[in-house]
C-alpha positions in Angstrom: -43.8 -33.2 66.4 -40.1 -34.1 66.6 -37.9 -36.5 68.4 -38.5 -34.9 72.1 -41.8 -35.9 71.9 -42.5 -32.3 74.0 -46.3 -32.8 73.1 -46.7 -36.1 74.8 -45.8 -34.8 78.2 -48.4 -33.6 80.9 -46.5 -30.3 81.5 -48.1 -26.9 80.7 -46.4 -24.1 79.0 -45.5 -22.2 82.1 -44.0 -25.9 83.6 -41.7 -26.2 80.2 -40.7 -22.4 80.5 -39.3 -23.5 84.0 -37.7 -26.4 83.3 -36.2 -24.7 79.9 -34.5 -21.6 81.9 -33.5 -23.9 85.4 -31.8 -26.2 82.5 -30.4 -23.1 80.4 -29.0 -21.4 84.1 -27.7 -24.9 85.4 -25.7 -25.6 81.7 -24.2 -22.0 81.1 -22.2 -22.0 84.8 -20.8 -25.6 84.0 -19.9 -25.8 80.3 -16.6 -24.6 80.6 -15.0 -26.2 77.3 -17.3 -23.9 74.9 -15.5 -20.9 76.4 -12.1 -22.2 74.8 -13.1 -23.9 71.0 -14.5 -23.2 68.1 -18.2 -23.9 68.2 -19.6 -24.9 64.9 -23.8 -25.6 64.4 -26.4 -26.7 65.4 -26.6 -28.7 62.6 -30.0 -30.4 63.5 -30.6 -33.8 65.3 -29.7 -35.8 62.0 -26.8 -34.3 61.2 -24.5 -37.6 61.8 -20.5 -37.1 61.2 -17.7 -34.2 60.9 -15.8 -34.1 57.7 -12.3 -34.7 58.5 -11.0 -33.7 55.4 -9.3 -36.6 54.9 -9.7 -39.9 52.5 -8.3 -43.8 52.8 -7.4 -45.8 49.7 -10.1 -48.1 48.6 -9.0 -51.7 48.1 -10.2 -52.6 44.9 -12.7 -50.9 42.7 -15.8 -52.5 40.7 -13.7 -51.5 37.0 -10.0 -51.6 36.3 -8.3 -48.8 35.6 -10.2 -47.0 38.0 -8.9 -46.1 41.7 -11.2 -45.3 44.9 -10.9 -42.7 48.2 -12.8 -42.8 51.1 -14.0 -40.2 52.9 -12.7 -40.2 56.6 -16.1 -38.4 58.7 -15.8 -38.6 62.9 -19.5 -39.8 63.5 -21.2 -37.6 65.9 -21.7 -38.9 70.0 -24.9 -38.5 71.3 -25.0 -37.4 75.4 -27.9 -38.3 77.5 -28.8 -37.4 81.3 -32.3 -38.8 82.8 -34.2 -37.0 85.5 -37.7 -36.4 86.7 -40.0 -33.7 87.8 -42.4 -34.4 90.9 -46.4 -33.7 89.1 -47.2 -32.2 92.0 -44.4 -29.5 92.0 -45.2 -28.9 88.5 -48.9 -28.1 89.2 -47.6 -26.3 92.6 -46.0 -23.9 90.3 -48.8 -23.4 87.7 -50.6 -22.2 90.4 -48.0 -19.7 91.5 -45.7 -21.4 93.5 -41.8 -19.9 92.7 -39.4 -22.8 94.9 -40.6 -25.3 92.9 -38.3 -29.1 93.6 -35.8 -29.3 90.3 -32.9 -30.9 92.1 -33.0 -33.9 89.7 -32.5 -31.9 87.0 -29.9 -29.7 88.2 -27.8 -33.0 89.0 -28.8 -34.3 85.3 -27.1 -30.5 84.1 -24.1 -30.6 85.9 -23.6 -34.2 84.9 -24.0 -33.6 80.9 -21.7 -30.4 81.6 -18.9 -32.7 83.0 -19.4 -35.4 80.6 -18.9 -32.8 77.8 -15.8 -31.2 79.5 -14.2 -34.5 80.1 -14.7 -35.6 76.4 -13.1 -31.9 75.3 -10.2 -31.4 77.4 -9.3 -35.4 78.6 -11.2 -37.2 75.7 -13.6 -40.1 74.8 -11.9 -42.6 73.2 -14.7 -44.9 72.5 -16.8 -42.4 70.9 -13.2 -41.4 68.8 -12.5 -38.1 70.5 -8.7 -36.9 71.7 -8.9 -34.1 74.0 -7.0 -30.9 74.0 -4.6 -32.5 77.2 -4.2 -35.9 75.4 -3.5 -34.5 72.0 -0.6 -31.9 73.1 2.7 -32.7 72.7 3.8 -30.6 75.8 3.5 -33.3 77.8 4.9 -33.4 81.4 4.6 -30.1 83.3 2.4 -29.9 86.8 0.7 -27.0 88.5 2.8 -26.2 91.5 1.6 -27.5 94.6 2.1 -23.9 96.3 -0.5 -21.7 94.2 1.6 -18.6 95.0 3.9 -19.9 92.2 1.2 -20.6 89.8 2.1 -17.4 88.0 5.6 -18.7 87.2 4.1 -22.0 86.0 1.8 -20.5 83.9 4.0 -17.8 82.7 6.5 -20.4 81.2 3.7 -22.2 79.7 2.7 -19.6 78.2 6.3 -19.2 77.2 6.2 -22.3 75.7 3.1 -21.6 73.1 4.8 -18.5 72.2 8.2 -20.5 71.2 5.3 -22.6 69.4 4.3 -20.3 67.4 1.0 -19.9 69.2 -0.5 -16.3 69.6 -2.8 -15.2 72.4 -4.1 -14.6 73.9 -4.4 -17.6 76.2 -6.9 -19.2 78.8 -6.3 -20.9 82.0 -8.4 -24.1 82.6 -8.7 -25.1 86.0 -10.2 -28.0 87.9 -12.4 -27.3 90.9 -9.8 -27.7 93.5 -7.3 -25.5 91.6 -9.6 -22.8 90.3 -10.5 -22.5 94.3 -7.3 -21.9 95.3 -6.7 -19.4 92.9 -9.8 -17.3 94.1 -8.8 -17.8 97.7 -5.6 -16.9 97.7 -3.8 -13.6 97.8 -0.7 -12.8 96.6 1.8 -10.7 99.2 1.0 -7.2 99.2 -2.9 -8.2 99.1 -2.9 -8.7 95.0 -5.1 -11.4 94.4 -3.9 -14.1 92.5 -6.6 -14.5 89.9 -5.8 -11.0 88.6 -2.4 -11.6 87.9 -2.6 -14.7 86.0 -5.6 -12.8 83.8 -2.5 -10.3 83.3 -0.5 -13.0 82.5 -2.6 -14.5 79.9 -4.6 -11.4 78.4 -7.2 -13.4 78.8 -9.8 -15.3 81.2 -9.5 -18.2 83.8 -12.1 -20.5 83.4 -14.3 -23.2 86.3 -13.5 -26.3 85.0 -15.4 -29.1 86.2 -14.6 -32.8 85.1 -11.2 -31.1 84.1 -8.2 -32.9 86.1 -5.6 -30.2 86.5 -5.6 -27.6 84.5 -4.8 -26.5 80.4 -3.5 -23.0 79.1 -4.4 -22.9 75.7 -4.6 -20.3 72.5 -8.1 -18.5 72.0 -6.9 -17.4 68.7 -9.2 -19.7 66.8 -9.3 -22.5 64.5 -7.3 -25.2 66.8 -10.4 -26.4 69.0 -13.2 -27.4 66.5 -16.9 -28.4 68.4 -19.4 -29.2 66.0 -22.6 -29.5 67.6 -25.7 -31.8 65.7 -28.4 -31.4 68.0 -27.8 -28.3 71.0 -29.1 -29.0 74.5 -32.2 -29.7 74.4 -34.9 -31.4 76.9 -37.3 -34.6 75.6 -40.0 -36.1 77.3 -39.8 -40.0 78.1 -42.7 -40.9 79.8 -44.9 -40.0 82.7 -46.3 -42.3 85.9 -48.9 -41.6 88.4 -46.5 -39.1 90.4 -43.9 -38.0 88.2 -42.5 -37.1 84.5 -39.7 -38.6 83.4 -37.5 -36.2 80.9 -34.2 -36.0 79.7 -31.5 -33.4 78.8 -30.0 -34.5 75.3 -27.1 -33.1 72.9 -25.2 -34.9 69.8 -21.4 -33.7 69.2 -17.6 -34.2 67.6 -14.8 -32.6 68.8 -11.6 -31.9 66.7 -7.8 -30.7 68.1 -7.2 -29.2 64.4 -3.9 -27.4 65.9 -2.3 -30.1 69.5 0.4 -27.9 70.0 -1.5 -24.7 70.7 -2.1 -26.2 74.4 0.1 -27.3 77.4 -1.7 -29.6 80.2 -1.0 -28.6 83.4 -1.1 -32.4 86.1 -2.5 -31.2 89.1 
């Protein structure tokens, strides 16, 4: 028995293989910052704090002669959405029924997706995360307003990176608004717009929720580190006379090892 407490809850094997794969389904549409960093683990549920790599002087030490360093770790966050399953839809579907009721935990998914977008790409400063946007120095540029010209915007950002130093190739990030007006919109002559900026980048453009605007950014590797304790996973709480009460769980850091290999795009 671990943590999750799994065992406890009044769901049968078939009912956790549901919830499992809705969750799994749900999570892999939304999670849009895994698709751009470095994804380190899982490291387990007690795994506690990324080495940074870097020390602090130590005021005094307990002998003279003798100096002390501190290690510098980034403690790992932990990310928790609450939902509930009906009973009733759970035994519904152990005795064949396929629409089973999981709205609650698809709401509890798409919220842990955003939260964990938002703390990648805009940051979470009271856990002690800078996100990619925050951390670049090429601050001040805007998507246009026209997404016809969004190749030209993302062509001289990508521009930029390359006067950077940064290789590709490169991923656009794109906020819900923007990444629809991208797949909506045709380019005169009938191109659509979305293949020209993959041509542009040599490289994907990504659904973005929780992000505000949008991000091109280096898939090279080793500038985006995400080192994940404990992955997604699903616990049980506690159960009343009509429904189980569960959770969707993940502990996480997140490092911008390399700030200029991005440019934030304002929406």
């Amino acid at each position: 028995m671990n943590h999750l407490l799994r065992s406890h809850a009044p769901i049968s094997d078939a009912g956790w293989a549901l919830i499992d794969d809705e969750a799994r389904t749900r999570l892999a549409a939304a999670l849009a910052a895994r698709k751009l960093v470095d994804f380190s683990g899982p490291h387990g549920w007690q795994h506690s704090a990324t080495n940074l790599g870097r020390v602090t002087k130590v005021g005094s030490a307990p002998v003279k002669g003798v100096k002390g360093l501190q290690r510098q770790v980034l403690p790992l966050v932990e990310l928790r959405a609450d939902f509930i399953v009906k009973l009733d839809e759970l035994r519904d579907h152990d005795r064949g029924r396929q629409d089973v009721d999981l709205e609650k935990l698809d709401e509890a998914a798409h919220a842990i997706a955003v939260a964990e977008n938002t703390a990648v790409f805009h940051g979470w400063s009271g856990a002690g995360i800078t996100g990619i946007a925050e951390a670049s120095p090429h601050k001040g540029r805007s998507l246009p307003a026209d997404p016809n010209a969004y190749p030209t915007g993302i062509a001289m950002a990508v521009e930029l990176l390359l006067q950077s130093g940064i290789v590709g190739p490169y991923a656009l990030v794109l906020g819900g608004e923007q990444y629809t007006n991208v797949i909506e919109t045709t380019e005169h002559g009938g191109y659509p717009l979305l293949d020209h900026l993959r041509k542009i980048l040599d490289g994907p453009v990504i659904w973005a929720p929780g992000m505000e605007g949008g991000i091109v950014a280096s898939l090279r590797g080793g500038d985006f580190l995400f080192e994940s304790g404990q992955d997604f996973a699903i616990g049980y709480d506690h159960a009343d006379a009509e429904s189980v009460h569960l959770y969707l769980e993940e502990s996480l850091s997140f490092v911008v090892a390399t700030p200029e290999a991005a440019v934030p795009l304002a929406p």
